[in-house]
C-alpha positions as a Markdown table, in Angstrom:
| # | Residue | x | y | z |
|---|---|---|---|---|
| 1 | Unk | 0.0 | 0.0 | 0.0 |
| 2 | Unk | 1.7 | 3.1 | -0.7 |
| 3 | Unk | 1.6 | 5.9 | 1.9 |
| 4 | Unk | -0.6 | 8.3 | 1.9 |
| 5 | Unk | 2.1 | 11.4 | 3.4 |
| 6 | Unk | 5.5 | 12.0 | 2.7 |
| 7 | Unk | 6.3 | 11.8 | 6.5 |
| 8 | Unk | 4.0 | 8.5 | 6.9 |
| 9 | Unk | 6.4 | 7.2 | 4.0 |
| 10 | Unk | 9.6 | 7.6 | 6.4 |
| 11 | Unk | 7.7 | 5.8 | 9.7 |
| 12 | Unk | 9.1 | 2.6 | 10.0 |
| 13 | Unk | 6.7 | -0.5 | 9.1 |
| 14 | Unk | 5.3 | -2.6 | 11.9 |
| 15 | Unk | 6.9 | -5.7 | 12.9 |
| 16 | Unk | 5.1 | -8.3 | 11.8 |
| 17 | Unk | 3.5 | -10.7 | 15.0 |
| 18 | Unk | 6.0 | -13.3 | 16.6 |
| 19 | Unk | 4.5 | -17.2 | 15.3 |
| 20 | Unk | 2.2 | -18.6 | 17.8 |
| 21 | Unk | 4.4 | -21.6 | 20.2 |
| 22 | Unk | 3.3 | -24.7 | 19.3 |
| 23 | Unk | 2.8 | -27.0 | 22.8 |
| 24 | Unk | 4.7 | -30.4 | 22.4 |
| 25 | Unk | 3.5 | -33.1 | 24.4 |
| 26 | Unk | 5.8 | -34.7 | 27.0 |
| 27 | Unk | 7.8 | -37.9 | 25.6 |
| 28 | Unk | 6.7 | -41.0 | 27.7 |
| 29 | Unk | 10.5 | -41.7 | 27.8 |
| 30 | Unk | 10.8 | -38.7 | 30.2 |
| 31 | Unk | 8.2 | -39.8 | 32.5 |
| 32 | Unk | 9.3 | -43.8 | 33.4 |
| 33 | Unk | 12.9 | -42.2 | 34.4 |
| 34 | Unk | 11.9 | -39.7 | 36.4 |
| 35 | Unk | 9.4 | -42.6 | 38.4 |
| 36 | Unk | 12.7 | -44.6 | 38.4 |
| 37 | Unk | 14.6 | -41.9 | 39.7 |
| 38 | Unk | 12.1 | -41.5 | 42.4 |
| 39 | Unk | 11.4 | -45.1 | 43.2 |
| 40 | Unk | 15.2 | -45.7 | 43.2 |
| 41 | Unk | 15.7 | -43.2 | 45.8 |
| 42 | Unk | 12.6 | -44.8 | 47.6 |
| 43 | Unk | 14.6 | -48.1 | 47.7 |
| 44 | Unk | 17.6 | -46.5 | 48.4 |
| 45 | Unk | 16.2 | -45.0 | 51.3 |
| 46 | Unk | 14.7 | -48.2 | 52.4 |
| 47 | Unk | 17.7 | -50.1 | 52.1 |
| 48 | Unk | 19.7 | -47.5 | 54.4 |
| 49 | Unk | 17.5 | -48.2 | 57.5 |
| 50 | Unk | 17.0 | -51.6 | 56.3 |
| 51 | Unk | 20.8 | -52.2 | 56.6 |
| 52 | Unk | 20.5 | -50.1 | 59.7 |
| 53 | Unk | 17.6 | -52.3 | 61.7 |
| 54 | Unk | 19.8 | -55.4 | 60.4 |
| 55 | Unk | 23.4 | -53.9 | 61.5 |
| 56 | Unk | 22.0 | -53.4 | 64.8 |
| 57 | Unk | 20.6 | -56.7 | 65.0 |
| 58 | Unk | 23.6 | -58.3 | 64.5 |
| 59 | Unk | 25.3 | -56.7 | 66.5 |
| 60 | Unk | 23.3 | -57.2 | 69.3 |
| 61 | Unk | 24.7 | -59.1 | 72.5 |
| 62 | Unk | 23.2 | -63.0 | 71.8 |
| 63 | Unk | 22.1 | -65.0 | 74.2 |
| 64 | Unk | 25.2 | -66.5 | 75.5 |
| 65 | Unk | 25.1 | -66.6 | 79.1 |
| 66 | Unk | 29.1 | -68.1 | 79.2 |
| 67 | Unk | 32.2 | -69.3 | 77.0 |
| 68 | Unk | 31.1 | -72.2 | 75.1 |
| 69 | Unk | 33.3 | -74.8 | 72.7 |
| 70 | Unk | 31.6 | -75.5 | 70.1 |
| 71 | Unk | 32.4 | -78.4 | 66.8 |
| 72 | Unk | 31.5 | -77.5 | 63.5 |
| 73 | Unk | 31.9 | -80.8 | 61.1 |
| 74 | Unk | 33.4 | -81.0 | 58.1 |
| 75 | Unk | 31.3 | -80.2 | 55.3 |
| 76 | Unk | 28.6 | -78.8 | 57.3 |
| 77 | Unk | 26.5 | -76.2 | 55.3 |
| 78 | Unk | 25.4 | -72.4 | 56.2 |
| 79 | Unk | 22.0 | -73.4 | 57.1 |
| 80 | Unk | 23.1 | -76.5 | 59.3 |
| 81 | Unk | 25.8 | -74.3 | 61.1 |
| 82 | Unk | 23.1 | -71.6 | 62.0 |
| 83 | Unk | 20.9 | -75.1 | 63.6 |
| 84 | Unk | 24.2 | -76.3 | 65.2 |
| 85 | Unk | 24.7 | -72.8 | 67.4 |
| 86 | Unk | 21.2 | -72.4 | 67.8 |
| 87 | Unk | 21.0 | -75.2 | 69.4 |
| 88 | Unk | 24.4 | -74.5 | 71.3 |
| 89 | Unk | 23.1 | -71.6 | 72.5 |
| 90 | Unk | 25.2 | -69.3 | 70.4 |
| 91 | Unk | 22.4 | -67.4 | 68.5 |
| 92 | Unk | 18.7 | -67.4 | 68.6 |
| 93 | Unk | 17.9 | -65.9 | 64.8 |
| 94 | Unk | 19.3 | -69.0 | 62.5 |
| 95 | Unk | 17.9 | -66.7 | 59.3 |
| 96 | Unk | 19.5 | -63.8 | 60.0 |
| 97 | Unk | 22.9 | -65.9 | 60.6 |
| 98 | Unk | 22.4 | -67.3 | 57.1 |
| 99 | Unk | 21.1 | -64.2 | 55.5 |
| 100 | Unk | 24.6 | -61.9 | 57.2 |
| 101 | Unk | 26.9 | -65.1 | 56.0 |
| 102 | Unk | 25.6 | -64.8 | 52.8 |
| 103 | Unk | 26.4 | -60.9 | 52.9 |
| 104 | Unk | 29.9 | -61.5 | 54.2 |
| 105 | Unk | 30.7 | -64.3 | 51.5 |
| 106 | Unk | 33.1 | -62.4 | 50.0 |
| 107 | Unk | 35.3 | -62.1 | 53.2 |
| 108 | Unk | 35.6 | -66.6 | 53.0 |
| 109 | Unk | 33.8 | -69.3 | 53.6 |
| 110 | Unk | 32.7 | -70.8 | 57.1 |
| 111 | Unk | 35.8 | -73.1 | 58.4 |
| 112 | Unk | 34.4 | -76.1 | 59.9 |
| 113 | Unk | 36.4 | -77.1 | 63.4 |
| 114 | Unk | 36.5 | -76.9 | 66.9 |
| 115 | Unk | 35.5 | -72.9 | 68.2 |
| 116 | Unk | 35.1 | -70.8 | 71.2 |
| 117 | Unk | 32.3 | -68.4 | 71.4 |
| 118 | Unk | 32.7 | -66.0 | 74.2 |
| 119 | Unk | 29.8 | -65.1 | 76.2 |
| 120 | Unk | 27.1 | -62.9 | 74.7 |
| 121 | Unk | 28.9 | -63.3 | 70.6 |
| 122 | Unk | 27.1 | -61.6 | 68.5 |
| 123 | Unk | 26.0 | -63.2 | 65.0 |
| 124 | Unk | 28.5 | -60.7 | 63.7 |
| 125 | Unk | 31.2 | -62.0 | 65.7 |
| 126 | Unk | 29.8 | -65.4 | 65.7 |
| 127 | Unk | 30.5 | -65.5 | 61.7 |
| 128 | Unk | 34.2 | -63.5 | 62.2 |
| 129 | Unk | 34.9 | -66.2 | 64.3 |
| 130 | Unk | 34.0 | -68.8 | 61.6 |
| 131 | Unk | 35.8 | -67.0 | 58.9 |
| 132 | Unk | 38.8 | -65.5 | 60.2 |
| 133 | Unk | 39.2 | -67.5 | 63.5 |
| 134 | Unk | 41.5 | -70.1 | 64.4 |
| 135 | Unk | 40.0 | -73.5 | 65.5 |
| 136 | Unk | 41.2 | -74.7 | 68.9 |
| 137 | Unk | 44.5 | -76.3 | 68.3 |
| 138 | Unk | 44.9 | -79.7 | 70.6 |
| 139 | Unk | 48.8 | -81.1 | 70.8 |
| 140 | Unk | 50.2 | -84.4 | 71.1 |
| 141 | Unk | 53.9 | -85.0 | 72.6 |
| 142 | Unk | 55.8 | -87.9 | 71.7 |
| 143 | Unk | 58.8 | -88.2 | 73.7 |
| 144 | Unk | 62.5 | -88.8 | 72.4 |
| 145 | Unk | 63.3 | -92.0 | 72.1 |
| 146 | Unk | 60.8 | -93.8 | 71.2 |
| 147 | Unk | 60.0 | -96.6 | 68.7 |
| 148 | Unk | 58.1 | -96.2 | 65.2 |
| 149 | Unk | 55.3 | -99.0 | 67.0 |
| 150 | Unk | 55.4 | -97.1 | 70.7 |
| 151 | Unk | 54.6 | -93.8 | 68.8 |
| 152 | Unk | 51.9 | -95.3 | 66.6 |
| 153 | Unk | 50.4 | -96.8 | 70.1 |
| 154 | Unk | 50.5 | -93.1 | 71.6 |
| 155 | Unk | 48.6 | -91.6 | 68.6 |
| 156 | Unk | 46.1 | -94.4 | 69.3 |
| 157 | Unk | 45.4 | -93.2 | 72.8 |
| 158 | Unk | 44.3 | -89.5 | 71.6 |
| 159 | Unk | 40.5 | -89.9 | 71.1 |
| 160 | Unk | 40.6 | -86.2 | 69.2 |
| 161 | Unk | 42.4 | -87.9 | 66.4 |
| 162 | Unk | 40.8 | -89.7 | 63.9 |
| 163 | Unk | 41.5 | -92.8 | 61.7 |
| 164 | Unk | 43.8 | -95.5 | 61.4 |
| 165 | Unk | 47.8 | -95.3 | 60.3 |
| 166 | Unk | 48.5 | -97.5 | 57.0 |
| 167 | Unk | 51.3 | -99.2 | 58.4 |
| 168 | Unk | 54.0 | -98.6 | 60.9 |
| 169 | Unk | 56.6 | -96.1 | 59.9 |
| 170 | Unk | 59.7 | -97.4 | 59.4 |
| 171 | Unk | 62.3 | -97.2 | 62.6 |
| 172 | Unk | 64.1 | -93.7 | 62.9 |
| 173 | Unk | 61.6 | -92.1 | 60.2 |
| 174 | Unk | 59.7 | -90.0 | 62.7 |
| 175 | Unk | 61.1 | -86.9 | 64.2 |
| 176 | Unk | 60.2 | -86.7 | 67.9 |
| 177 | Unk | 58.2 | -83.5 | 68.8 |
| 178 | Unk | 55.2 | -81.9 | 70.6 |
| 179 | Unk | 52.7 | -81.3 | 67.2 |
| 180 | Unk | 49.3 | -79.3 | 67.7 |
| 181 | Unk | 46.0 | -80.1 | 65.7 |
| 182 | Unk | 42.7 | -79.4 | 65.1 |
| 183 | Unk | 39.6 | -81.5 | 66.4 |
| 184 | Unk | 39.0 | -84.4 | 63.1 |
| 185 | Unk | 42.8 | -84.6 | 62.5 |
| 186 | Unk | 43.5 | -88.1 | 61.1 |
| 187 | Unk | 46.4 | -90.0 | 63.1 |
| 188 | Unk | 47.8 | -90.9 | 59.3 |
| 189 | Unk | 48.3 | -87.1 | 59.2 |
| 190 | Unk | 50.0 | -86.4 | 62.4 |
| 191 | Unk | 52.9 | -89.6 | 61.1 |
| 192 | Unk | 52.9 | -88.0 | 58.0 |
| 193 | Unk | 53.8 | -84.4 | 59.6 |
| 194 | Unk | 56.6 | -86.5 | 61.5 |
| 195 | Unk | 58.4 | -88.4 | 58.7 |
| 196 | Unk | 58.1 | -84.7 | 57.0 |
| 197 | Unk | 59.8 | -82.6 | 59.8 |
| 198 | Unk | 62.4 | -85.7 | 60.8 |
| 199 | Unk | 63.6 | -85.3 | 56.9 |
| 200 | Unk | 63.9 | -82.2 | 56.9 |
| 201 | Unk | 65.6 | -82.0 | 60.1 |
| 202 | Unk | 68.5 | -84.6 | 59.4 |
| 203 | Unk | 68.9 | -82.6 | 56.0 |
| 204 | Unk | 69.7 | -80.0 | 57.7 |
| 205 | Unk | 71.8 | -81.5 | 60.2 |
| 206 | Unk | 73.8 | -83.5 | 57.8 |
| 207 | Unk | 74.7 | -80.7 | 55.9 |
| 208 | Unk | 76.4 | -79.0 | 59.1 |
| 209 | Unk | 77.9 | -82.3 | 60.0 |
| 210 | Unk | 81.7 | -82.3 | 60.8 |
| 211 | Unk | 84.1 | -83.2 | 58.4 |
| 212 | Unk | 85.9 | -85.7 | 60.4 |
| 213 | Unk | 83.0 | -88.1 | 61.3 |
| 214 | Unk | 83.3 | -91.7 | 60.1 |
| 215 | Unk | 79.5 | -92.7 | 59.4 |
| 216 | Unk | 78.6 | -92.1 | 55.1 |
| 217 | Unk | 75.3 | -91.6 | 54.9 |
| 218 | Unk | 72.7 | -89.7 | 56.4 |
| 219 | Unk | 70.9 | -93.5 | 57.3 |
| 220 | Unk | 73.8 | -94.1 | 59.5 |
| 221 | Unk | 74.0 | -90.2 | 61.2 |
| 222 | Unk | 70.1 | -91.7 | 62.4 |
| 223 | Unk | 71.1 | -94.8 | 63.9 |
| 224 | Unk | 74.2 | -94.0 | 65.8 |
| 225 | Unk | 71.7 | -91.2 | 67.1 |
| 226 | Unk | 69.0 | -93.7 | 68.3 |
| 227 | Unk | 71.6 | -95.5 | 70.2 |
| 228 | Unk | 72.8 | -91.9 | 72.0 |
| 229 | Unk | 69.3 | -91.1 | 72.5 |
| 230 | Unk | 68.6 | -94.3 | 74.7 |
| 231 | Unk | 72.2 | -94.6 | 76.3 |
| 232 | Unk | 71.5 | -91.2 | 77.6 |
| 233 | Unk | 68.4 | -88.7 | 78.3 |
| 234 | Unk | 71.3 | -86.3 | 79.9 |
| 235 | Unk | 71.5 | -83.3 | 77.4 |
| 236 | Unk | 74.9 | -82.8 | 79.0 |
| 237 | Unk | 75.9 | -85.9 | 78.0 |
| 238 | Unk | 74.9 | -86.3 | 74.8 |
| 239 | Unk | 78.1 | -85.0 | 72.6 |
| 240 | Unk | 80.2 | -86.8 | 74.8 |
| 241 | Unk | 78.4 | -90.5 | 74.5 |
| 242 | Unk | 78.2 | -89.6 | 70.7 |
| 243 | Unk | 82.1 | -88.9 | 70.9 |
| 244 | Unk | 82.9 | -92.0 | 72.6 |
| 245 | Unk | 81.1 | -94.2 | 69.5 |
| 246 | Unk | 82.7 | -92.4 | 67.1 |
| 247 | Unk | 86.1 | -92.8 | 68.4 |
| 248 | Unk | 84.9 | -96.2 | 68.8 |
| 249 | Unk | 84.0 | -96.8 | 65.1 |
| 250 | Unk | 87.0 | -94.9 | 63.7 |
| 251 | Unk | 89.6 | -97.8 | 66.1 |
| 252 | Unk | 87.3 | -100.5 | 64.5 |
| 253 | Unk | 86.0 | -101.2 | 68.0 |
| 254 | Unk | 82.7 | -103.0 | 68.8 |
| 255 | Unk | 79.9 | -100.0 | 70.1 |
| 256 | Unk | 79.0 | -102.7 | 73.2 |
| 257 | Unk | 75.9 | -100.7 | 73.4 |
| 258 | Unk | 73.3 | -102.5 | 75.8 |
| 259 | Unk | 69.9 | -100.9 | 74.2 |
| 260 | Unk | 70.7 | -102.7 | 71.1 |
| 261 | Unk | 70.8 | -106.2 | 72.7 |
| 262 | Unk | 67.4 | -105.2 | 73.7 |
| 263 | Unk | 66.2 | -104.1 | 70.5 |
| 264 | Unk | 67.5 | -107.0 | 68.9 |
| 265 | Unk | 65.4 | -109.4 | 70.9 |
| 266 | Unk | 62.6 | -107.7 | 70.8 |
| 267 | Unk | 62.6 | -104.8 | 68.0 |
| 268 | Unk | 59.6 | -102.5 | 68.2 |
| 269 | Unk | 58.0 | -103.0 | 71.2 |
| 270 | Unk | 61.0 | -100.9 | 72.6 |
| 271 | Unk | 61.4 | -103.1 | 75.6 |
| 272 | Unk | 62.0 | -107.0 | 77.4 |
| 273 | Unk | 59.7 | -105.9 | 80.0 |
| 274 | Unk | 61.6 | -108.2 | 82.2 |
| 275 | Unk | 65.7 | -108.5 | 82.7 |
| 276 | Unk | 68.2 | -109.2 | 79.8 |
| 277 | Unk | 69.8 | -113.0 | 80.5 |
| 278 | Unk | 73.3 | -113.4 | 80.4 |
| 279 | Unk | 72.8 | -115.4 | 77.5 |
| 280 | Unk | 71.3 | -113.5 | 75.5 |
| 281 | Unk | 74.1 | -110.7 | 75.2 |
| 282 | Unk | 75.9 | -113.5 | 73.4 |
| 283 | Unk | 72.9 | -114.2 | 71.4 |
| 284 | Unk | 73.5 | -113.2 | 67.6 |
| 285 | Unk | 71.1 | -111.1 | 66.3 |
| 286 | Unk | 72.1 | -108.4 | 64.2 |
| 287 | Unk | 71.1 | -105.3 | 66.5 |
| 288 | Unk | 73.8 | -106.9 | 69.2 |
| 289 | Unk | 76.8 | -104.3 | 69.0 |
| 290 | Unk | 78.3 | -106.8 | 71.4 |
| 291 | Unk | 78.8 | -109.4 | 68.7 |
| 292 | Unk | 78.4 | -107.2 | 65.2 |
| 293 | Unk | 80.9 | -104.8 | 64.2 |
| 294 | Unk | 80.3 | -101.6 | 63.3 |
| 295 | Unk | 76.4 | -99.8 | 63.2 |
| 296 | Unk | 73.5 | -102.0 | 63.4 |
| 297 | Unk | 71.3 | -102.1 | 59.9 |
| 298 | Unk | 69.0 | -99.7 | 61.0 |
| 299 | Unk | 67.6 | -97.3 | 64.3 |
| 300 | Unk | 66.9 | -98.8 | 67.7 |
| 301 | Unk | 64.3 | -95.9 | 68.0 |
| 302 | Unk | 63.3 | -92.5 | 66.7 |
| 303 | Unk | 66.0 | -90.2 | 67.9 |
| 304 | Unk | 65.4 | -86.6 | 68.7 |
| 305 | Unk | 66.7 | -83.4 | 66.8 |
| 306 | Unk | 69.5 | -82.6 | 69.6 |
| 307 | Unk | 70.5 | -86.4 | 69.6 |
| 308 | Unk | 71.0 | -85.8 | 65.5 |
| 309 | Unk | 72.8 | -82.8 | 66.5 |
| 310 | Unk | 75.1 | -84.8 | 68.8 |
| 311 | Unk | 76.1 | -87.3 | 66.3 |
| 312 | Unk | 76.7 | -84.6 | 63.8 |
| 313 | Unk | 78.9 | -82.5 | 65.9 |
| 314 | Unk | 80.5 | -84.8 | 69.1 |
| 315 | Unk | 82.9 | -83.7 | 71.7 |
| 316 | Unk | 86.6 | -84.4 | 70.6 |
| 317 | Unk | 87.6 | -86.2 | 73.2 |
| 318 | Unk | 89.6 | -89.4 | 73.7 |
| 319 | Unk | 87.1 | -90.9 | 75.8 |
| 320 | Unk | 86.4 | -95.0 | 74.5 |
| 321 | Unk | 84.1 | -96.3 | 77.6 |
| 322 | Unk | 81.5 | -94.9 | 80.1 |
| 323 | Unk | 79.2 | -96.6 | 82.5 |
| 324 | Unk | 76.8 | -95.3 | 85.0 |
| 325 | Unk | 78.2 | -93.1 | 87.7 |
| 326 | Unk | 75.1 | -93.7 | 90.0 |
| 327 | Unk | 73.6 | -90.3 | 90.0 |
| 328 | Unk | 71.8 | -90.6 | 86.5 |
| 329 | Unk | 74.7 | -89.8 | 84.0 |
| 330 | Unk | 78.0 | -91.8 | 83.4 |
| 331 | Unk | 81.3 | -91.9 | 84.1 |
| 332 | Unk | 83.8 | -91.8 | 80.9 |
| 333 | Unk | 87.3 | -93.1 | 80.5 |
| 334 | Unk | 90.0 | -92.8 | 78.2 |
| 335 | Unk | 91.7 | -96.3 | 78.7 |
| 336 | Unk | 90.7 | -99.9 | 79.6 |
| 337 | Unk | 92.0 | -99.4 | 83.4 |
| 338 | Unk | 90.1 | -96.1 | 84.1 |
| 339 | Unk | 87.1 | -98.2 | 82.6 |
| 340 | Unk | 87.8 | -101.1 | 85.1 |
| 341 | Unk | 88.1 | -98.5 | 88.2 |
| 342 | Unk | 85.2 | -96.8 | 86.8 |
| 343 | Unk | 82.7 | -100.3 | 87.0 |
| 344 | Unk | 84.2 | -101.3 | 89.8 |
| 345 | Unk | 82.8 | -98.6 | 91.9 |
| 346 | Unk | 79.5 | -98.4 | 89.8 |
| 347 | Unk | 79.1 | -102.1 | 90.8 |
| 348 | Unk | 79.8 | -100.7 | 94.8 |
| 349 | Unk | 76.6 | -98.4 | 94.3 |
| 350 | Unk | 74.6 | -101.2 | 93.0 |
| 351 | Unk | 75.6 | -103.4 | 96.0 |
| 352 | Unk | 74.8 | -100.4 | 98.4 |
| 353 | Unk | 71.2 | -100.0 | 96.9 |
| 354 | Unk | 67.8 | -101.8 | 97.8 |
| 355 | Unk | 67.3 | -104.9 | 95.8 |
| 356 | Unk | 65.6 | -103.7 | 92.8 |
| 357 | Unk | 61.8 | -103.5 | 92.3 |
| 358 | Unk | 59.7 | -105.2 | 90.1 |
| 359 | Unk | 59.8 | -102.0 | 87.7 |
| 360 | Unk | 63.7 | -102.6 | 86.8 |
| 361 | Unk | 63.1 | -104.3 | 83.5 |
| 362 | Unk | 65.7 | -104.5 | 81.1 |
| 363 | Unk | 68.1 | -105.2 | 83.0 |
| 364 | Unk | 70.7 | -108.2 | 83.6 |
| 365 | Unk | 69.8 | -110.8 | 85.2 |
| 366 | Unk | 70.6 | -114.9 | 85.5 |
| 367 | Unk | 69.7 | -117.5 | 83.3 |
| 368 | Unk | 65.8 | -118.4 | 84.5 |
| 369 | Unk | 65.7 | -115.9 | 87.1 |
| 370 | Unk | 62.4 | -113.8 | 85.9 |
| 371 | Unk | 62.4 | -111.8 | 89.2 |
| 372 | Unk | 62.0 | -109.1 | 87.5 |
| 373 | Unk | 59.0 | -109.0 | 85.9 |
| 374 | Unk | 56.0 | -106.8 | 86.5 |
| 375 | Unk | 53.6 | -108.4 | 88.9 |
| 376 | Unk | 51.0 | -110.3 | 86.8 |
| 377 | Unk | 53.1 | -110.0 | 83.8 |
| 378 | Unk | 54.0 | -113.6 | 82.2 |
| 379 | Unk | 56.6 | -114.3 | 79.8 |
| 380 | Unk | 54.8 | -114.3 | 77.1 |
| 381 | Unk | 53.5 | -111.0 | 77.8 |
| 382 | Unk | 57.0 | -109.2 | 78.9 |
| 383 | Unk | 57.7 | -107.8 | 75.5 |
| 384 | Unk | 54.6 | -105.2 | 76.0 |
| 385 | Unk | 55.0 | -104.4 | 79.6 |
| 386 | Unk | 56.1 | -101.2 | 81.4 |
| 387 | Unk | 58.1 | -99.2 | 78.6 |
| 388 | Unk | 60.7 | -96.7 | 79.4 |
| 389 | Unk | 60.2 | -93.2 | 78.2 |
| 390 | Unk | 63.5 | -91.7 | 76.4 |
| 391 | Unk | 63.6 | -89.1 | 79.8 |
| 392 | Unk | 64.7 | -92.5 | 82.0 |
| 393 | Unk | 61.4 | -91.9 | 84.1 |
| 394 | Unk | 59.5 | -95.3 | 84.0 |
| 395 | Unk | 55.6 | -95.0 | 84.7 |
| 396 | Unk | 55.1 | -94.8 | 87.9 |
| 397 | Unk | 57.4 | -92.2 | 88.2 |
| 398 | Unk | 60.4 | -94.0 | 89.5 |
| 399 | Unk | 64.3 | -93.0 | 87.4 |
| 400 | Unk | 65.0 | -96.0 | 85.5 |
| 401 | Unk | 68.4 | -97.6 | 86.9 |
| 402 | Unk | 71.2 | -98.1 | 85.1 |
| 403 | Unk | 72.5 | -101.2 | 83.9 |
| 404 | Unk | 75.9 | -103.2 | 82.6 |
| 405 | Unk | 75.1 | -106.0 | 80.4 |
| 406 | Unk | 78.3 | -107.0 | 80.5 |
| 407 | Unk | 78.4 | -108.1 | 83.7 |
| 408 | Unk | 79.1 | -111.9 | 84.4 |
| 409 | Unk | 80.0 | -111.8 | 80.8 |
| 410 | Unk | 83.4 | -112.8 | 79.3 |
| 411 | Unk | 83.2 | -109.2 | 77.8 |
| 412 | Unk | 83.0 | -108.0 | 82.2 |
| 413 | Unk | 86.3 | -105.8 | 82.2 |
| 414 | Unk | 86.0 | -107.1 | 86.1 |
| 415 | Unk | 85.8 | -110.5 | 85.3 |
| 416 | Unk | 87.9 | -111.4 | 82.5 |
| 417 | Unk | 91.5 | -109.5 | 82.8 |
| 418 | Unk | 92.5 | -110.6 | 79.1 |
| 419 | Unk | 89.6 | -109.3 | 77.1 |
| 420 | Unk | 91.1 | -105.6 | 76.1 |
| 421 | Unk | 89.7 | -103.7 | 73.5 |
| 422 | Unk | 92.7 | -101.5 | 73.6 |
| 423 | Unk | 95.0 | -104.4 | 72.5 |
| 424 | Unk | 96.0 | -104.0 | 68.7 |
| 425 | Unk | 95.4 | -108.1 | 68.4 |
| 426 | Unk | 91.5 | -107.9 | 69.0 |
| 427 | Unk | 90.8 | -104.5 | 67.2 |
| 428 | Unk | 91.3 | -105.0 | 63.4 |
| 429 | Unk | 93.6 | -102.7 | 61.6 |
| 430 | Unk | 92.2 | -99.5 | 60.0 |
| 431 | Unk | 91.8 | -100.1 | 56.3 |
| 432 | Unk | 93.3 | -97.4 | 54.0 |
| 433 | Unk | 91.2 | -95.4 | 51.4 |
């Protein structure tokens, strides 16, 4: 249109009217996240003082009135755990137990064993103590000194052990020890542990050995130890009766050691259970290191780690004999005379004493003269009867005497003036390398 005036022609023309909004309908998209937003933080917020109410149930004094023990068996389950200390006492919600292991999962699995609960456990410390705590150790002790078939008998008398052994350990294979366990342990174990720690142990101990020793092998470092171990429970005297048989092996001289007589006659059971005969020190057998030269073919016993230790490193002496002194140890000598003096007055102190008691086994005694069994104990029984611990304490408490089988022998340095193992005619020569 064209304007009317020439000052209406220099107005400026009217903007035209801004476009109407068009109103877009909210997506449906939109809507479900903001309700899962919402319901999210709903659960959220349930789940905090749900976790809340549950925390402070389980940790909640239980209803414990006193330190209990309690055995959980081997492949026992959650649920069957939760009935075992409810019905122990330990807990009184079984589903909350199951439902907080469950939760804890990640932290391990529930150990089965033999616990403590302390009075008023929680289920939160109930299951800490399942997971991360250590199951009541029990301990066995087998004494120095004894044989493979004495040791396998101890294990039988632990009713916390379980099982049977396979067969009995070879002599000298077990290391002597005090070895804890837990409840359910299998006596097969326990050996197995033993023949374990005695080979690592006379590795060891062979490899520090001294250079000058005359045994090869370590086989033969264990048998010269069994004998030290039962010719002496005296930790002072150990090195030196070790010396003494190695200055015994390297003049070629017999080890006259009495234990092996024993172990000759009877082998495992450890003991006569009644007196040696005079006879029988002449008997044969390959154990007697009063007849065979040299070591016997295997262990009289399971020697200890310091009796290893002994034979490894003896005392350098010149010492060749020793015999009971009479106050528990021995007195040594270098020569055949000082041997003879020294007997002598052992022989005095046996005189002196009270005519031995029934307990004296193993000792010497006459052809047919079976004083000295146990009351009640027959012949054929006397293998079995009153062993002798490694310490030299019998049973019933008494110290086990010393004894000479040589006595009323033609080996008795007393008796027989010509039999000297110093003389160059009865000990064969060295041989050379």
């Amino acid at each position: 249109m064209a304007p009317r005036s020439p000052s209406e022609a220099i107005k400026p023309a009217m903007a035209p009217p801004p476009p109407p909004k068009i109103r877009r309908r909210r997506r449906g998209m939109l809507s479900l996240l903001s309700g899962l937003l919402t319901l999210f933080v709903a659960v959220a917020l349930a789940g905090i003082l749900g976790f809340s109410m549950l925390q402070r149930e389980v940790t909640a004094q239980g209803p414990l009135q006193s330190d209990k023990v309690v055995v959980i068996p081997r492949n026992t389950g959650t649920g069957e755990i939760a009935q075992i200390l409810k019905q122990e006492g330990v807990i009184e919600q079984p589903f909350l137990f199951q439902l907080y292991a469950y939760m804890n999962r990640q932290r391990g699995q529930l150990k089965a064993g033999e616990f403590q609960f302390k009075a008023g456990t929680s289920v939160e410390e109930a299951i800490d103590t399942l997971i991360q705590g250590k199951a009541i150790l029990h301990s066995v002790t087998i004494p120095e000194g004894l044989t493979s078939e004495q040791i396998v008998a101890r294990l039988y008398e632990s009713d916390i052990l379980t099982g049977d052994v396979s067969e009995t350990p070879r002599e000298g294979s077990l290391l002597p020890d005090t070895y804890k366990f837990e409840r359910g342990t299998t006596r097969q174990q326990i050996i197995n542990t033993m023949q374990a720690a005695q080979r690592q142990a006379v590795e060891q101990i062979w490899q520090r050995r001294s250079s000058e020793l005359p045994i090869k092998s370590p086989q033969e470092l264990v048998i010269l130890a069994s004998i030290v171990e039962k010719e002496t429970g005296r930790a002072d005297e150990r090195t030196r009766v070790a010396g003494v048989f190695i200055n015994r092996l390297m003049k070629r001289m017999k080890l006259q050691s009495d234990p092996t007589i024993v172990y000759g006659l009877v082998g495992g059971k450890g003991t006569l259970g009644r007196g040696i005969l005079r006879s029988e020190i002449e008997a044969a057998t390959p154990y007697n290191t009063y007849v065979v030269e040299g070591l016997p073919p295997g262990p009289i016993a399971n020697p200890g780690r310091a009796a290893l230790e002994a034979v490894a490193n003896p005392s350098r002496t010149k010492d060749l004999y020793f015999v009971a002194d009479g106050s528990g140890g021995h007195a040594f000598a270098e020569t055949y005379d000082q041997h003879q003096r020294n007997v002598a007055r052992w022989r005095q102190i046996e005189k002196s004493r009270p005519t031995p008691d029934s307990s004296n086994v193993d000792r010497v005694v006459p052809d047919g003269d079976q004083t000295g069994l146990p009351p009640g104990v027959t012949p054929e029984l006397r293998g079995t009867a009153n062993p002798i611990p490694a310490s030299g304490t019998r049973p019933n408490g008494r110290q086990a005497k010393g004894f000479d089988a040589s006595e009323g022998t033609d080996k008795d340095p007393l008796k027989n003036k010509t039999f000297d193992l110093n003389n160059p005619k009865t000990v064969p020569a060295l041989s050379q390398p």
